[in-house]
N, C-alpha and C positions, 0 to 999 in steps of 0.2 A: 523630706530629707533635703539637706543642704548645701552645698559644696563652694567650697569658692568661686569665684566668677575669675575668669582670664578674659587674653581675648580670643580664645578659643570660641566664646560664648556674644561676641561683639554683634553676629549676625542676627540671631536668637530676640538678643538685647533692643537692634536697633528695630526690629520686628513687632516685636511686642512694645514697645515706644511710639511706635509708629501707628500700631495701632490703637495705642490709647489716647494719641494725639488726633487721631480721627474722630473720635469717641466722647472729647473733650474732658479725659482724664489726666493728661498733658498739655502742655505751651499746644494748642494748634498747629503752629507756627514747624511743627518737629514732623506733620504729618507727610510734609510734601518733600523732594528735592531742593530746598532754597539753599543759597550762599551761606543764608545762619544756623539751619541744620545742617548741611553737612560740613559745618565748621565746629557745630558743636560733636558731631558724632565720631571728628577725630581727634578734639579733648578725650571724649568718650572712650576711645579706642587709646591714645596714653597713656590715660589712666589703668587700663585693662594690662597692659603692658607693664607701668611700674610702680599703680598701686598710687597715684599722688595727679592733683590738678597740678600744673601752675596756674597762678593769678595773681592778679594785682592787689596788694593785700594794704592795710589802713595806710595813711600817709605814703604811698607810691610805691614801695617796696616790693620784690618779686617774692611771693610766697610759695611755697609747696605744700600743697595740702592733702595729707592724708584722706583714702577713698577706698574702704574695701570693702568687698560685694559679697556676692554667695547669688546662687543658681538654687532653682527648688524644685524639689519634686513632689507631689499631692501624697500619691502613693506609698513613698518609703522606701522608694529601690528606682534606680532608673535606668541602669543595665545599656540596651543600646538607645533607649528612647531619649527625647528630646527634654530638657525641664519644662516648666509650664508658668515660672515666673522668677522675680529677681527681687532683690532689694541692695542698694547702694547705700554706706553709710559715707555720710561727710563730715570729716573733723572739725569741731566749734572747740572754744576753748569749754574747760572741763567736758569734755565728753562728745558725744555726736547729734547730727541731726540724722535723720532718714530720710535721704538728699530725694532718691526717687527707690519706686517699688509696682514693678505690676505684676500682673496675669493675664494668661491669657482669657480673652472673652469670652470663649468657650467653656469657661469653668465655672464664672463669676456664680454667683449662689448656692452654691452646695458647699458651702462650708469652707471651701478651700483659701479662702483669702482672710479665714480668721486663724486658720490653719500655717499658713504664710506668715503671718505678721508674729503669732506665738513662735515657729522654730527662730523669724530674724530678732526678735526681742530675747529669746534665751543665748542671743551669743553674748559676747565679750562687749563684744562693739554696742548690739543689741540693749545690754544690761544699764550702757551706761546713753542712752541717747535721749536727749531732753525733748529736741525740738522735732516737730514733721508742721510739713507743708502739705497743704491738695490746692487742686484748682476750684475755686468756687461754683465754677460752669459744669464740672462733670456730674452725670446724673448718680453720681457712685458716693457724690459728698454723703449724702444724709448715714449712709450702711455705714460708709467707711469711719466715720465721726464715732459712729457708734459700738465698733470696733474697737478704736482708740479709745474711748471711753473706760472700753473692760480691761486697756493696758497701763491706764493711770492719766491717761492724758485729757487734759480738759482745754475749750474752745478760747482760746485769747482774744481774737476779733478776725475779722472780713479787712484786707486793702483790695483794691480795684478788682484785682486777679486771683489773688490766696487766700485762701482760711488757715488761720496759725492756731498751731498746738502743743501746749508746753506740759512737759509729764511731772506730775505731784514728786514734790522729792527736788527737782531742780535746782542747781546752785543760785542765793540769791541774787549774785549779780548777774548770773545770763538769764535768770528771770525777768529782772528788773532792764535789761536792755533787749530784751524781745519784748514786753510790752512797750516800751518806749519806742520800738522800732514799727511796731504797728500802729500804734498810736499817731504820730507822725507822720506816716502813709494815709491814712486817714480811716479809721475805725467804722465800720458801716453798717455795725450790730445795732 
């Protein structure tokens, strides 16, 4: 089950972030108190608030960009319990990417995270979202790849840090500029 994400849900969110940045499901970097997580965790918390990043968008311009969530429950009902994972979509032109998505670690193999990525793929946002990223370090790459596989999405290349994933169907030209974007970063397939 899925509900929107607020920032009702920021605590939950930075929780399970935090643990998958321990984990190396996440930037590292997100796992500890630093200047640059909790800089980014009150983007995080904006966004929760009114649904949009700012950022600094091509040619220097201040963007707003659309960013909306959903909370999840394994189960199908979550009454007074807590969710058990999230997914974050980010607005790219024609459609989204699925900016970030976890669970809790406590779940990981029983199904639930294909369970996850099926309810955040039948949304709206879901339906139309081309691009995901993972971190190439987490030991969850291989499952998760394979996962995305059964949702259309197939392997673009490795940069330093990310493994890129573009879903079959993708408008040509944000095809052709996420390959070019990794390519340029330097392809390590």
């Amino acid at each position: 089950m899925l509900e929107p994400a607020n920032v009702r849900h920021l605590a939950l969110l930075r929780s399970l972030i935090r643990q998958g940045a321990q984990d190396g499901s996440f930037d590292r970097s997100l796992a500890a108190a630093t200047p640059a997580a909790e800089e980014f965790f009150a983007k995080l918390k904006r966004a929760l608030v009114t649904g949009y990043f700012v950022e600094e968008g091509r040619g220097g311009t201040i963007d707003t960009v659309p960013v909306p969530g959903y909370v999840f429950w394994p189960d199908g009902r979550h009454g007074d319990s807590q969710p058990a994972g999230f997914g974050l979509f980010r607005s790219i032109e024609s459609g989204y990417e699925l900016w970030l998505a976890g669970l809790d670690l406590g779940l990981r193999g029983g199904g639930h995270g294909r369970a996850l990525l099926a309810a955040l793929f039948a949304t709206a946002q879901g339906q139309r979202t081309w691009v995901v990223r993972i971190q190439r370090g987490s030991r969850y790459a291989p499952a998760l790849a394979h996962l995305l596989a059964e949702f259309g999405f197939a392997l673009v290349g490795d940069t330093a840090t990310l493994r890129w994933f573009l879903r079959k169907g993708a408008p040509a030209d944000l095809a052709t500029r996420v390959r070019d974007a990794v390519d340029a970063r330097g392809t390590l397939n």
